[in-house]
FIMIGU-600545 format. One line per field, with one value per residue (C-alpha): residue in three letters; residue number from 0; x, y, z. Coordinates in Angstrom, 1 decimal, padded with zeros to 4 digits. Example, Ala and Ser with C-alpha at 12.3 -4.5 7.8 and 13.67 -1.06 7.14 Angstrom:
! FIMIGU-600545
residuo = ALA  SER
num = 0  1
x = 012.3  013.7
y = -004.5  -001.1
z = 007.8  007.1
! end
This chain:
! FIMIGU-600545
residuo = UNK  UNK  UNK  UNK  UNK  UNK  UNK  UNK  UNK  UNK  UNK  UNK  UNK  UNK  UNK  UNK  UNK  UNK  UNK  UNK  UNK  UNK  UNK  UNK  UNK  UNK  UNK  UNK  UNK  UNK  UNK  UNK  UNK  UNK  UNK  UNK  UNK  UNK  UNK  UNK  UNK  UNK  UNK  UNK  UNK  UNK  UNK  UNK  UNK  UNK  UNK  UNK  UNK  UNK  UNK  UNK  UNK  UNK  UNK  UNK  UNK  UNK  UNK  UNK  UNK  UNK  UNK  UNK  UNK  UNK  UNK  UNK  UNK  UNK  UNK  UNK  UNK  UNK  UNK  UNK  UNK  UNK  UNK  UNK  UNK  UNK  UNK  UNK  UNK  UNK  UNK  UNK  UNK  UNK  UNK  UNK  UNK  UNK  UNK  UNK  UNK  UNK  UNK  UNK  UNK  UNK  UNK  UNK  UNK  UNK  UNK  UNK  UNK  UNK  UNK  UNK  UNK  UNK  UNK  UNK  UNK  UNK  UNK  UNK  UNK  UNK  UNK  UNK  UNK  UNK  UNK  UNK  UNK  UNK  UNK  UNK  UNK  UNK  UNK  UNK  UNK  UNK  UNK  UNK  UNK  UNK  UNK  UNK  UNK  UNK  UNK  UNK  UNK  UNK  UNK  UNK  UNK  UNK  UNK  UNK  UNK  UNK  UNK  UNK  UNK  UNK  UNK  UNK  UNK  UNK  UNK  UNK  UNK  UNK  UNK  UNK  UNK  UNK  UNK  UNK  UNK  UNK  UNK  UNK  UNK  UNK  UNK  UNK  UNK  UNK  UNK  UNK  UNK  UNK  UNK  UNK  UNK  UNK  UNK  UNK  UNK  UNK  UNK  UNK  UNK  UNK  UNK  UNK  UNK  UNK  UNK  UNK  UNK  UNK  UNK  UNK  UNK  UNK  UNK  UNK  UNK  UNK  UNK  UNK  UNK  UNK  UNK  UNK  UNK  UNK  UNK  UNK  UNK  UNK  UNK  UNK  UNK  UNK  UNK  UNK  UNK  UNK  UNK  UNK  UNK  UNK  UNK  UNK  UNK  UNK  UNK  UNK  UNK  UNK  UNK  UNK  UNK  UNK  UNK  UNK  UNK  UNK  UNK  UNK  UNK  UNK  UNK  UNK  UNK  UNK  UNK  UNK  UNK  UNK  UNK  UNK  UNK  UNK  UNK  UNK  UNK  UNK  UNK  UNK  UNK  UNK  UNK  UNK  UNK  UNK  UNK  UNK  UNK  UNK  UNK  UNK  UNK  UNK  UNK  UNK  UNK  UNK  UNK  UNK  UNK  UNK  UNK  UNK  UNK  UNK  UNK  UNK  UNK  UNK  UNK  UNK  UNK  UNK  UNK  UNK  UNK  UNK  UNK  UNK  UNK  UNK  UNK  UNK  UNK  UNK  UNK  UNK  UNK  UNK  UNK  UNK  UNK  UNK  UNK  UNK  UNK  UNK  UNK  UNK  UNK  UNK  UNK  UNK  UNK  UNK  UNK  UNK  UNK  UNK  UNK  UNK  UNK  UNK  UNK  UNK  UNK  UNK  UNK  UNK  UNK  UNK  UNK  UNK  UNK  UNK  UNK  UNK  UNK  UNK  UNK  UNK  UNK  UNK  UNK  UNK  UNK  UNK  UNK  UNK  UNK  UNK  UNK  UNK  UNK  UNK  UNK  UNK  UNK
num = 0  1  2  3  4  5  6  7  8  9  10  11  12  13  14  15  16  17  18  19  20  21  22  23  24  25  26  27  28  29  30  31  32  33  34  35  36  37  38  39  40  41  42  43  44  45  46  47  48  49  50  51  52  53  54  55  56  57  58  59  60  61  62  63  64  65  66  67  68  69  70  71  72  73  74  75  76  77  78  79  80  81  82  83  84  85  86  87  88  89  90  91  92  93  94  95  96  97  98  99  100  101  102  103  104  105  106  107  108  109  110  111  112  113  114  115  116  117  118  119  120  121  122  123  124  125  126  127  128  129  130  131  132  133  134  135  136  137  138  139  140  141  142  143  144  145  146  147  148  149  150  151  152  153  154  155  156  157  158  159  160  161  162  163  164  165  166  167  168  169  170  171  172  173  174  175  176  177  178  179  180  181  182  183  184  185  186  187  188  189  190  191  192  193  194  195  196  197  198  199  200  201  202  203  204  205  206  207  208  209  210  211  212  213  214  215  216  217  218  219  220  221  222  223  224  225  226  227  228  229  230  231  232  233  234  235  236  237  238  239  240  241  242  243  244  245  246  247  248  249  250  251  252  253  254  255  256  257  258  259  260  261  262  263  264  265  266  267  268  269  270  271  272  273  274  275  276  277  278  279  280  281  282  283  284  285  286  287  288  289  290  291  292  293  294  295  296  297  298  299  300  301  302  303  304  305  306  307  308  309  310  311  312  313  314  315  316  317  318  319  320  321  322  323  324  325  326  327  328  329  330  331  332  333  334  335  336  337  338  339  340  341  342  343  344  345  346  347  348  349  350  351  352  353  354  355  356  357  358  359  360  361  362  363  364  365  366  367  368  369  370  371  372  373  374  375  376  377  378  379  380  381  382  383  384  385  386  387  388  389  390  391  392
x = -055.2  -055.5  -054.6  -051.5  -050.3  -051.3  -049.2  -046.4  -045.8  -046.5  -043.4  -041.5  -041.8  -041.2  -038.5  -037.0  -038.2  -036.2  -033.3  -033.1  -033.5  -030.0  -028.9  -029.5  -026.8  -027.2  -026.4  -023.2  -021.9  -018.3  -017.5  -013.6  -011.2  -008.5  -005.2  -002.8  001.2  003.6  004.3  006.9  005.8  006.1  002.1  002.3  004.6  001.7  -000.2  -004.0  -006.9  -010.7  -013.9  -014.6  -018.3  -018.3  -021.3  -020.3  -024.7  -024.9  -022.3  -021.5  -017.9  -016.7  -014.2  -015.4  -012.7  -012.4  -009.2  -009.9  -010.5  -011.8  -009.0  -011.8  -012.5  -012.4  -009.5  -008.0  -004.5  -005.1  -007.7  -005.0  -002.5  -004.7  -006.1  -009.7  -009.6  -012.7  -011.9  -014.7  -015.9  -015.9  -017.2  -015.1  -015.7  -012.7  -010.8  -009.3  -008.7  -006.5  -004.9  -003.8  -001.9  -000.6  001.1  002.5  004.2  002.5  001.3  -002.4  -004.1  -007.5  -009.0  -012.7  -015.2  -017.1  -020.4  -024.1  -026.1  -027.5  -024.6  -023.2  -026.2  -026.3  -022.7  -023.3  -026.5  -024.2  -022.0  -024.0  -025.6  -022.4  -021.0  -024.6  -023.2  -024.6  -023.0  -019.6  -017.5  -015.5  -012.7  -010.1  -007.1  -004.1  -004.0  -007.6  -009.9  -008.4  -009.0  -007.7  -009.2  -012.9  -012.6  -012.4  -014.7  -017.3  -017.0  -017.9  -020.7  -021.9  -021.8  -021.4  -020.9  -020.6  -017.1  -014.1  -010.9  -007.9  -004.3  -002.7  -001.4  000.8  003.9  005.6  004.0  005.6  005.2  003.1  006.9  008.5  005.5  005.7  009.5  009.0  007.5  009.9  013.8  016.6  017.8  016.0  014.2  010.8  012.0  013.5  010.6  007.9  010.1  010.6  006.8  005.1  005.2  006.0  002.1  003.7  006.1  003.9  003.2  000.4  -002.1  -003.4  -006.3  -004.4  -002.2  -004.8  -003.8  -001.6  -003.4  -001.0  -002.1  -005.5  -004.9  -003.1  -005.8  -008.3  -006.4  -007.1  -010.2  -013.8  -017.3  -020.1  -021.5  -024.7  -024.3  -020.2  -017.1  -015.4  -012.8  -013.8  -011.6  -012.4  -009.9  -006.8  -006.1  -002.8  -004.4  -000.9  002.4  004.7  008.5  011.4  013.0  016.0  015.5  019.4  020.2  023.2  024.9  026.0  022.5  021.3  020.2  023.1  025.9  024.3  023.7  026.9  028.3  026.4  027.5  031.1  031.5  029.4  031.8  035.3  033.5  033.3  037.0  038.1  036.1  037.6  041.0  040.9  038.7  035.6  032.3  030.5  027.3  025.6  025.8  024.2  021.2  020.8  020.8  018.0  016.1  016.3  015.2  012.8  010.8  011.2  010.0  006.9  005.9  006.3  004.0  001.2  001.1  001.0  -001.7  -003.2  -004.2  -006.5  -003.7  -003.2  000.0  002.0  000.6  003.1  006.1  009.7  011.7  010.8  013.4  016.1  013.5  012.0  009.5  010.3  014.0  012.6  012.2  015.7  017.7  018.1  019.5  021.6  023.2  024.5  028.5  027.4  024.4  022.7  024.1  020.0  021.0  023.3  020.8  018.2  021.2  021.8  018.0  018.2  021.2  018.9  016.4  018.5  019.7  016.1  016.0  018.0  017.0  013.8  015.1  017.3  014.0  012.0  009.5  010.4  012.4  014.0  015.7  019.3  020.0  019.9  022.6  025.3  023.6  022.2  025.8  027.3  024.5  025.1  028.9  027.8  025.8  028.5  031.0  028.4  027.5  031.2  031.7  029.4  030.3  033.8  032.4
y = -001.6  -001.8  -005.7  -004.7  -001.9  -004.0  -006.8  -004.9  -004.0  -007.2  -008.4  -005.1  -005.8  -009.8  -008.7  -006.2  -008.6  -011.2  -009.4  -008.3  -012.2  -013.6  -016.5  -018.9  -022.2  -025.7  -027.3  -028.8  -025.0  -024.0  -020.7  -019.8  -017.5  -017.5  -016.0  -015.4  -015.0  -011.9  -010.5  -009.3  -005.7  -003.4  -003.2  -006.8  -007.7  -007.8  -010.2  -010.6  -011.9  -013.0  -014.9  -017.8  -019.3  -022.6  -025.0  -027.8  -028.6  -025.5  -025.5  -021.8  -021.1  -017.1  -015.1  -011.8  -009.4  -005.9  -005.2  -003.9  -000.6  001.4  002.8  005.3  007.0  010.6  012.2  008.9  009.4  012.7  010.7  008.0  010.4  012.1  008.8  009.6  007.1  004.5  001.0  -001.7  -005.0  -007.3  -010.8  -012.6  -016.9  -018.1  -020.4  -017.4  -015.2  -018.6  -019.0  -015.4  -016.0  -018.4  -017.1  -014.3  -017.4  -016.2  -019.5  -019.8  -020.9  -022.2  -022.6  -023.8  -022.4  -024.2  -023.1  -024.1  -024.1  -020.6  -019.3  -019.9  -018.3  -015.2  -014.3  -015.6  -013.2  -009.8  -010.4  -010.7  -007.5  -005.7  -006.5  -004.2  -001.1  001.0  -001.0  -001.9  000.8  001.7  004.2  002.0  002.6  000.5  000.0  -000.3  -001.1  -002.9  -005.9  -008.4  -006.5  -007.0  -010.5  -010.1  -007.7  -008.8  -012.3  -010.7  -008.0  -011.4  -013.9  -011.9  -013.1  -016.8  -016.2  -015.6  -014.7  -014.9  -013.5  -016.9  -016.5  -013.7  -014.3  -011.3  -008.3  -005.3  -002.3  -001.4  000.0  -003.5  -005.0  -003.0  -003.7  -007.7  -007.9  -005.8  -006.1  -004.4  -001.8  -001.4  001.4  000.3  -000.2  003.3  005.2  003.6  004.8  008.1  008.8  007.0  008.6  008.1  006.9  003.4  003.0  002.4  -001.7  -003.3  -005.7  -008.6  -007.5  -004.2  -007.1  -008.2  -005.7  -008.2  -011.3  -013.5  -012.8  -013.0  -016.3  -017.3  -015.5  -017.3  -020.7  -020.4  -018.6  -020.2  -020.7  -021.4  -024.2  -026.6  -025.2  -026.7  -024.4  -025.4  -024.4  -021.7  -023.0  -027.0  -027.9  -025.8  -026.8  -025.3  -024.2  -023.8  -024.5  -021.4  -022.3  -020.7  -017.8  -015.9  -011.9  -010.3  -007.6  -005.2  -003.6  -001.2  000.5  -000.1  002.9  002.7  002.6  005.2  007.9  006.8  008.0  011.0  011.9  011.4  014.1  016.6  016.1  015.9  019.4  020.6  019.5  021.5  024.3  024.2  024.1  027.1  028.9  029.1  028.1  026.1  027.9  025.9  022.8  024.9  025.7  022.3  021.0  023.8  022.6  019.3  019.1  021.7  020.0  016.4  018.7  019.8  016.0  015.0  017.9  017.4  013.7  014.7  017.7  017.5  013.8  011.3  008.3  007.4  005.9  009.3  011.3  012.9  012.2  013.7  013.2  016.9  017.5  016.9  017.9  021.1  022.3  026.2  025.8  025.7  029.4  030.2  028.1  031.0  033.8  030.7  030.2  033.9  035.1  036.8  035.3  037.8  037.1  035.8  033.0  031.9  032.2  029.6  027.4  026.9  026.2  023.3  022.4  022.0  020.1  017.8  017.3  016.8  014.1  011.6  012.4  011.0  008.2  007.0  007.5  005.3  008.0  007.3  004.9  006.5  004.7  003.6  004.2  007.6  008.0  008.7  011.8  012.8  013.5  015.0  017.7  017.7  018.7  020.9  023.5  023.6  024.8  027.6  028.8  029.6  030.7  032.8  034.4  035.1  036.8
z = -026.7  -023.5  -022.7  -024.8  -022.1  -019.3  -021.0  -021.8  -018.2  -016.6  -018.9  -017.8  -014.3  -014.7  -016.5  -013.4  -011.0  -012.8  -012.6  -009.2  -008.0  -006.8  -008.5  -006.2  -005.1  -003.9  000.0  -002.0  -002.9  -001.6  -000.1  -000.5  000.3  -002.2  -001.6  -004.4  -003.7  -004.3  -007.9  -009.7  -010.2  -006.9  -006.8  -006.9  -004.2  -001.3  -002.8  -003.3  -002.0  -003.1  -002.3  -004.7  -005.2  -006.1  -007.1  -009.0  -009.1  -011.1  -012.8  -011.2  -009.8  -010.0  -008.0  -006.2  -006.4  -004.1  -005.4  -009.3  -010.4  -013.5  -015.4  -017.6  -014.2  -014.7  -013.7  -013.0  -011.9  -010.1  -007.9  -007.2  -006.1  -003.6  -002.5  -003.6  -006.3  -005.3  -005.7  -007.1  -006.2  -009.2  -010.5  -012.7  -014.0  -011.6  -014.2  -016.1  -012.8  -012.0  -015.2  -015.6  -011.8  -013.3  -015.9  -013.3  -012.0  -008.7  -006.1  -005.6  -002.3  -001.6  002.1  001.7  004.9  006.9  006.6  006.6  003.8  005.0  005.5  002.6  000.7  002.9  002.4  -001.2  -001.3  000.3  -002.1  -005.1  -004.1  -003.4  -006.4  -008.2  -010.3  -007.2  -004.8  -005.7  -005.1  -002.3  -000.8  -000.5  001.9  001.8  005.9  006.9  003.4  000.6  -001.1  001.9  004.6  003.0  002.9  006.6  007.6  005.2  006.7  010.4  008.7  007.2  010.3  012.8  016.4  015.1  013.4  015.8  015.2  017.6  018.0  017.7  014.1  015.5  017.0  017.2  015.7  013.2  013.1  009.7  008.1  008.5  007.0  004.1  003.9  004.7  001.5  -001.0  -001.6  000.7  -000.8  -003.7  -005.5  -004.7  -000.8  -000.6  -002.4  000.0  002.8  002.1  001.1  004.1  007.6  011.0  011.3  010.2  012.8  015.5  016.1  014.1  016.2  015.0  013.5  011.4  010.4  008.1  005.8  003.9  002.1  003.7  007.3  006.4  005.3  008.8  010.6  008.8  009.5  013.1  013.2  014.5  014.0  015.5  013.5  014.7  018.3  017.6  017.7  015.0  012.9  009.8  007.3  006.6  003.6  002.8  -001.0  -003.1  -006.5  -008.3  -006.5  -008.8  -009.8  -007.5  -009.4  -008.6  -008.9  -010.5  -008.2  -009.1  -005.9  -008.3  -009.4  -005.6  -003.7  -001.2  -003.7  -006.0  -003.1  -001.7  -004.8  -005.0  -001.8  -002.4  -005.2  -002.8  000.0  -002.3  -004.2  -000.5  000.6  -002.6  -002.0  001.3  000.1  -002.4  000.3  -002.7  -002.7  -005.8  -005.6  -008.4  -006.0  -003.6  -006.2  -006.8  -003.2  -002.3  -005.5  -005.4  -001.3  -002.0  -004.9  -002.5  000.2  -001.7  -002.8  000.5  002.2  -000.5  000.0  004.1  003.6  000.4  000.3  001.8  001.9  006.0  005.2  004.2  006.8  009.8  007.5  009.2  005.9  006.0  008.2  005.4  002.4  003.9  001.5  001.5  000.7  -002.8  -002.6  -002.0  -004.8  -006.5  -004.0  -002.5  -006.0  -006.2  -005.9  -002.9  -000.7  001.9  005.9  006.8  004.5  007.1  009.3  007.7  006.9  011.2  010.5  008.2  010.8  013.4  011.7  010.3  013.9  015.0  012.1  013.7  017.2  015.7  014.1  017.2  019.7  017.0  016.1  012.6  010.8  007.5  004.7  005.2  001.6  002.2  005.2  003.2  001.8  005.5  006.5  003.0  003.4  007.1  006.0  003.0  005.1  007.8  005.5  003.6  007.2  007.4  004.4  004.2  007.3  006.6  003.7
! end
C-alpha cells in the first residue's frame, strides 16, 4: 500500500513538474514581430501587432497575441465602458492567425530579430510564462498598454540595456488626436464620435516613444532600433519579409450621409425655425426641450466617460462646453409657454461657455470636430434669440 502512495505522487509531481517545464527551441529558432495592416471595421483601423516563435527544427511556430480578450468575462461590456475591462495575452498556431488576416484583406508584415540563441529563449521563456492562466492578463489602455506597446516594452523588460531605440523613425511628430484621425476617414461617423468622446489630453504632441501606440510605428521604430549583439551594435531587426501583400480597395463614401452635410442640415431647419420665430415674434419651445435634452444626455456621456472611467484618452474633455451635463435638468421648464426670467440667466451661461469653446479651440487646448461647426453657431443663434425673448416677455 504504501509503494502505491509513494508511486502515485512521484507520477503527480513528474506530472506538475512536466508541466511547468517551457518548451524548449533550437539555435535555428526565429523571433518575430509581426505587424498586421488596418481593417475595415473602426476597431480595426489601427492595426495590430504580435510576437511569432518560429522553429522550423521542432516543427513549433505560434503567434503570441496581447491584443484578445474574453468575451464570458462577467459584466463584460460594463467593464469595457469604464475601461476596467483586462485584456489577455494569448498563443495561437501562426498559420490560421495569418490566414484569417488574410481573408480581412488586411497586409501582413514580418521583421525577423537579431538575436542570440539566449536571447531568443529568454524572451521565448517570458513569454511562455506570461501567457500562464495567472499571468496573462493585463489592464490595457489604448495610449500607454495595448497590444503594440507590449511588443515594445516586453522587448526592453526582456533585453534590457542591449536593445536601443532611437527617434529617427519620427519626422515630425502628432499630437495623439491626429494620430487617431491619420488612421480613420474625414468626416466620417467613426472620425467624429472619437472626437467628441476623447479629450483635450490628446492634443498635446506625442514623442517618439508614445508614438508606439500604433502598430505601424512600432514597426518603424523597430526598423531602426539596435542591439548589442557579440560585443557588435547591430541592427534589431535582420530580415523584413511581407507575409501577404492585400489588394487596393476603394471605400464608397456618400457626402450626403457624412457628418458635415447631415448637421449642416440639422442646423439649417434650427436656424430657418429661429428666423420664423423671429418673424411672428414666437418661440417654438419644443425645439428648446429638445436642444436642452439632447446636449444634456451628450453632456452626461461625456462627464461619465471624464469622471467615472479609467480610459486616459476621454479625460479633460471641453465638448462640455456645448453639452453641459445639467442642462438635462431644465428641458422641461425650458419647454413651457412661459419660462421663469433665471432661465435667461443660465442661457447667457451656456453663452459664455460656448464662447469659452472656441477660445479653446483657436489657442489649441482642444481640437473639436469640424462636422459639428455648423451646429456650434445654430445653437449659438438659438439661445441669443430665447435670451430676448424671454426678456421681452
Amino acid at each position: 500500500m504504501f509503494k502505491k502512495i509513494t508511486s502515485l505522487l512521484f507520477f503527480l509531481f513528474v506530472l506538475n513538474f512536466s508541466q511547468a517545464q517551457y518548451i524548449p527551441i533550437s539555435e535555428s529558432a526565429e523571433v518575430s514581430i509581426i505587424t498586421i495592416g488596418p481593417g475595415q471595421q473602426l476597431y480595426d483601423k489601427f492595426g495590430h501587432s504580435a510576437f511569432r516563435v518560429k522553429d522550423v527544427a521542432t516543427g513549433f511556430d505560434i503567434v503570441y497575441n496581447y491584443g484578445t480578450y474574453d468575451f464570458s468575462t462577467p459584466n463584460f461590456y460594463t467593464k469595457f465602458a469604464r475601461g476596467k475591462l483586462l485584456y489577455q495575452l494569448s498563443e495561437r498556431n501562426f498559420q490560421p492567425f495569418l490566414e484569417s488576416y488574410k481573408r480581412q484583406n488586411r497586409w501582413v508584415k514580418e521583421q525577423v530579430l537579431d538575436l542570440t540563441y539566449l536571447d531568443k529563449e529568454t524572451l521565448f521563456n517570458y513569454l511562455q510564462n506570461n501567457a500562464k492562466p495567472e499571468n496573462a492578463s493585463y489592464k490595457y489602455d489604448f495610449f500607454f498598454d495595448n497590444c503594440a506597446t507590449k511588443i515594445r516594452d516586453v522587448l526592453v523588460e526582456v533585453l534590457g540595456s542591449k536593445i536601443s531605440y532611437t527617434d529617427s523613425f519620427i519626422e515630425d511628430p502628432y499630437t495623439f488626436r491626429q494620430l487617431i484621425q491619420k488612421n480613420v476617414k474625414a468626416n466620417s461617423w467613426g472620425s467624429l464620435g472619437m472626437d467628441v468622446a476623447i479629450g483635450s489630453i490628446t492634443d498635446r504632441t506625442a514623442n517618439a516613444w508614445q508614438h508606439q501606440f500604433l502598430p505601424n510605428y512600432v514597426f518603424e521604430a523597430a526598423a531602426v532600433a539596435t542591439i548589442k549583439k557579440n560585443n557588435n551594435t547591430i541592427p534589431l531587426v535582420k530580415e523584413t519579409k511581407t507575409l501577404f501583400k492585400n489588394s487596393q480597395t476603394r471605400t464608397a463614401t456618400n457626402f450626403f450621409t457624412s457628418p458635415v452635410f447631415v448637421f449642416s442640415i440639422l442646423s439649417l431647419i434650427m436656424l430657418v425655425v429661429t428666423f420664423l420665430d423671429y418673424k411672428k415674434n414666437r418661440r417654438s419651445r419644443y425645439l428648446d426641450s429638445i436642444l436642452f435634452f439632447t446636449t444634456g444626455v451628450i453632456g452626461v456621456i461625456l462627464a461619465l466617460l471624464w469622471f467615472g472611467t479609467d480610459h486616459t484618452a476621454t479625460a479633460n474633455n471641453y465638448n462640455l462646453l456645448w453639452a453641459f451635463p445639467f442642462t438635462i435638468l431644465f428641458f422641461v421648464a425650458i419647454g413651457k409657454k412661459k419660462p421663469k426670467k433665471w432661465l435667461q440667466r443660465y442661457l447667457i451661461f451656456l453663452l459664455l461657455l460656448m464662447t469659452l469653446l472656441f477660445i479653446h479651440w483657436f489657442t489649441s487646448v482642444q481640437e473639436f470636430s469640424i462636422g459639428f461647426l455648423p451646429l456650434y453657431i445654430a445653437l449659438i443663434i438659438r439661445y441669443i434669440y430665447v435670451v430676448v425673448y424671454i426678456k421681452k416677455q
